[in-house]
Structure formats: C-alpha cells, structure tokens
N, C-alpha and C positions, 0 to 999 in steps of 0.2 A: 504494500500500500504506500502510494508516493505521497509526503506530505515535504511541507515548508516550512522553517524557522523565520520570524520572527520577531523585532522588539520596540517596543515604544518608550526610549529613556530606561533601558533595563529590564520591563517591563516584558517577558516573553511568552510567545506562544506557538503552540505548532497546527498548524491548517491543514486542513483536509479537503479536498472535493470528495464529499460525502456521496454524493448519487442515491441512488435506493440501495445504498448499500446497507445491510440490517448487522449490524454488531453488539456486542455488550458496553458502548461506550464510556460507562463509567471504569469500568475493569481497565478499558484498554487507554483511558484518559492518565489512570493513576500507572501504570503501568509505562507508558509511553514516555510521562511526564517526570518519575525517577531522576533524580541527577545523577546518579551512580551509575544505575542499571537501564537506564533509557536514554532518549536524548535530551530530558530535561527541559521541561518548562514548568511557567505557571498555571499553564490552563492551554484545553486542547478546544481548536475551535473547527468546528464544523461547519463548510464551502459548502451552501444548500442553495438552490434554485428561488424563485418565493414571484406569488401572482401577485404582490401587492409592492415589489419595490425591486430593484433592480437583483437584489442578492439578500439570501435569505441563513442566519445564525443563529447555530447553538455552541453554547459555552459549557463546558466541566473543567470544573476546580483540577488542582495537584490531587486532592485526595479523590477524586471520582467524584463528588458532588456537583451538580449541575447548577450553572449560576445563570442570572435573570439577562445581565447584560456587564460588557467593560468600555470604559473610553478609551483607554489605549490598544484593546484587543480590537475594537471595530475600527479604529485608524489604520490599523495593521492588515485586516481585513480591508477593509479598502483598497489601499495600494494593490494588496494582490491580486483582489479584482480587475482593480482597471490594467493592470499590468500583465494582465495575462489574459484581458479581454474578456471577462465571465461582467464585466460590466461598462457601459459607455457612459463616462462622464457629458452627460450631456446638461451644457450652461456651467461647466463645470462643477458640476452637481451630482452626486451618486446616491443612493441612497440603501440604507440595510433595514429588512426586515426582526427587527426582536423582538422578546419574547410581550413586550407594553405595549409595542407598536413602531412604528416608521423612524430610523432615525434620520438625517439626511446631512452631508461630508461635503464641504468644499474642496477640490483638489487645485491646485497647480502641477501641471506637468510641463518636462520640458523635456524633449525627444521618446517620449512615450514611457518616461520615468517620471514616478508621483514624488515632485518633491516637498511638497507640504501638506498635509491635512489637519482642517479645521472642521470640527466634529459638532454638530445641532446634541446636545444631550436629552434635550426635552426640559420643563419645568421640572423643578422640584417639586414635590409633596411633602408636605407637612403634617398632615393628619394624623393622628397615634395606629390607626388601623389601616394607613396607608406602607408605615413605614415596613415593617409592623413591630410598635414595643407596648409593652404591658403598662402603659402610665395613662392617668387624668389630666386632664388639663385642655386647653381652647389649643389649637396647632398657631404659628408654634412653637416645639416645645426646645424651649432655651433654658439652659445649665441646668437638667434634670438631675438631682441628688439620685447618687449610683452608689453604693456602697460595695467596694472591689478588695480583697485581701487586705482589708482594716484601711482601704483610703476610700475616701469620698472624695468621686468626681464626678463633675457638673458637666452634662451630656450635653450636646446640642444635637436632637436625632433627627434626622429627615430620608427620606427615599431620593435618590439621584435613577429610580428603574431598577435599585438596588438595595438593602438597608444601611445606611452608615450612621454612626455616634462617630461626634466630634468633640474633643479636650482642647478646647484652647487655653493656653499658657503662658505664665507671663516668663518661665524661662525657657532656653534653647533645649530644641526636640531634641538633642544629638545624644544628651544623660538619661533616658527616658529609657525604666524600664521596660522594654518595646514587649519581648520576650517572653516576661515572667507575667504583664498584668494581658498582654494583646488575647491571648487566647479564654481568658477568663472574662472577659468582656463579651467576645466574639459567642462566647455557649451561655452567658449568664441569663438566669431563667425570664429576665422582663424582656427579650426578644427570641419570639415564639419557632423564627426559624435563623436564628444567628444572626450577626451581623458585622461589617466590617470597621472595624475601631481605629481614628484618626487623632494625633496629635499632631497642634498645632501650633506656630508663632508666627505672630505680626511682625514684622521689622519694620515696614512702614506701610502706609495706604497703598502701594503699588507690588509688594514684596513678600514674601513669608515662605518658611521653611515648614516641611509637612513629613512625620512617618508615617506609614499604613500598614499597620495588621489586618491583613483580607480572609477575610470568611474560608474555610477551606484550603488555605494554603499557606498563611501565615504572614512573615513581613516579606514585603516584596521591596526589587529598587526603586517601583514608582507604581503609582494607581490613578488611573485616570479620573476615576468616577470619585474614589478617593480626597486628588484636589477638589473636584468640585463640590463636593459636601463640606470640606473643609474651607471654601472661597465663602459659600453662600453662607454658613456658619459665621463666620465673622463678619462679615458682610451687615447679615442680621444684627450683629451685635455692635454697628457702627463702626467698626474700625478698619476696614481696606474701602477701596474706590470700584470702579464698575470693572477691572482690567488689573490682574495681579499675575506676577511670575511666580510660579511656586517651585521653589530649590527641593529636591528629594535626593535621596541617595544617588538613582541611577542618571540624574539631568534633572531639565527645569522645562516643566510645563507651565500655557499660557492659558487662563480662564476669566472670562467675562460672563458679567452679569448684569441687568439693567436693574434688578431689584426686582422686577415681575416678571418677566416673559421665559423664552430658554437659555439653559446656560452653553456657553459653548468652551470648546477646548479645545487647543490645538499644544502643537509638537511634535517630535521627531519620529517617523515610521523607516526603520530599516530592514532591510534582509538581514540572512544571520549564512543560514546555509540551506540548501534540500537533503533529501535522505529517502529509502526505502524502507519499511517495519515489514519485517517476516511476514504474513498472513499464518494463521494457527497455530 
C-alpha cells in the first residue's frame, strides 16, 4: 500500500488514497504510525473521494483513535491533493470534506508546487455540549476551575471541529509540565470523549508561544487546531489582536480571527518522503 509522509511545522502524517479499500484502520493507523516499528507519524490520514467538496478525510490518532479533524493534517492534505491532481485548485481554492462539514484552503502554487496554504477552520463553538465538557455555565466558558494532580487550572474550553482546553499563562510554556499533567487532562472525566490540552503565553498582541498535548497521541511539534483554540482563547480574554504568530516547538504558525466569523490558519506544508506498507 503506497502512502506519503508529510509535515506541517513538525506536525506529521502519513496519507493514503484510500479507494474502497476496507481495512482495520485503527490497527493499521497505530501500527503504521510506530516511531520505532513503522514509519512514524502522528496520525494517519485517509485520501477519500467526497460528492460534496473537492477531496474527502479521515483522520486516526498514533494510538488508532479516530479524530474529528486537524489544521495542519488538512494543509498537508491539501498540497497533496493538488499536487498530485486528486484536486483543482480552482480560484485558488480547494476544499476538504470533514467529519463537521466543508472546510475550504487557499493555495498558492508556483510550477504546480503548493507553496502556501491558508486553511478556513470554520467558527469556533462554545457551547458546553458542543465542545463536549461536563461544566454549567452560558458559552463561553473562560478559566473553568479544573482540579489536575493537586493544581487548579482555569480552562478556557471550546471546539475548533475538535475539543480543546486552553491554560493561559503568565509564565513561559517551555517549564510546563507538558508530560506529566497533558494526559490527565486529555482523559479527565469533565470531557466525555477526551480532549486536546493547550498551554499558552502572550508575548505580545501579535505573538505567543503555544504546547499541545493532543488527544491520542500526546505532545506533538505543532497542532494546528491547537493554535487556534489557543488564539481565540486569548483572544476572548482580550489580550492578542485579530493576527498572531504562534512559536511551537516544531515552527511558527499564523492565525487570524475577527472575533466572530472563521478562524483561519496558515503555515508551512512539506513533503517528508513516500514509502510502500506490506499488505497483510
């Protein structure tokens, strides 16, 4: 089975043009995904047909879990689409089917190589039973008291298509046990199917530095959907502008927000490498 590496700021994944082809994809997601024993990613993503948009995605975690949508894994997706022709940027415009709905990619190419994409993520949701976490309150729901291995941290929970909590910070993410508190976050019982847990800091209106521990896979070098939980997170909380770079381990992503409408995202999509997986 031929598939494709690659990465959005660290960010990796391996593609498939799936076809009708019927497999145990979670098996062969975790399997595939292995840093050791496979060719390692973060999540494996499915090259699917779709009546409603140019190219159509499914996502599974490192561990086999099957995830809703990513920003940096559909910019990745992108590129390979248009670059291999399974989609025509037409207006310079592509668009991918997920699991919420339509999302739609501005490309630039130049000799029939995608060199930029900026990514439509959709609105936020706010709602408690949107996101989904177990709390009261009107959406939304800003510095929720979380009680995590004897700390109290003040959430900031929203849906990006995805579930994220966000910890903003008044010191540098770089000291943050990422590690030790990211997965007890991710499984604690006020989010009924997990979620991806964000630390954040402001540097200034235009700037901030972001980790992400992701649902199913752990910390990554970057998460697309990630920053943008963590943009509109502060955001909400008055402190960046409509347009912030956010520094992560593996590069720096770019996210805008008008305060209501979609958020978008852009940064760097690369190849990595191709490869053949055994069949059976």
């Amino acid at each position: 089975m031929r598939f494709a590496k690659l990465h959005g700021a660290g960010n990796d994944f391996l593609l498939v043009e799936a076809g009708d082809r019927e497999r145990d994809w979670h098996a062969l997601a975790a399997a595939m995904c292995d840093r050791h024993f496979g060719a390692g990613a973060d999540g494996l993503m499915l090259v699917l047909p779709s009546a409603k948009a140019d190219v159509r995605m499914r996502l599974f975690n490192a561990d086999g879990s099957e995830a809703e949508v990513s920003g940096n894994g559909v910019r990745c997706l992108v590129k390979y689409a248009a670059e291999r022709g399974l989609a025509q940027a037409k207006g310079g415009r592509v668009t991918v089917e997920a699991v919420h709905g339509v999302l739609e990619a501005g490309v630039v190419q130049e000799g029939g190589r995608v060199t930029a994409v900026r990514l439509s993520m959709g609105r936020p949701r706010f709602a408690p039973q949107e996101v989904p976490v177990s709390a009261a309150g009107s959406p939304p729901l800003l510095d929720l008291p979380l009680d995590v291995d004897g700390r109290r941290l003040a959430l900031t929970c929203l849906s990006m298509g995805n579930p994220h909590a966000v910890l903003i910070q008044a010191e540098p993410v770089q000291a943050y046990p990422l590690a030790e508190i990211g997965p007890k976050v991710e499984r604690h019982p006020a989010f009924p199917e997990r979620v991806n847990f964000g630390v954040a800091h402001v540097i200034s209106p235009q700037r901030m530095d972001v980790r992400v521990w992701e649902r199913g896979v752990g910390e990554t070098l970057a998460c697309g959907s990630g920053c943008c939980a963590a943009m509109v997170a502060a955001r909400l909380h008055g402190l960046v502008g409509e347009r912030v770079d956010i520094t992560q381990p593996g590069g720096v992503l770019t996210v805008e927000w008008d305060g209501s409408g979609d958020v978008y995202l852009s940064g760097p999509a690369e190849f990595v490498f191709e490869g053949d997986w055994p069949e059976g």
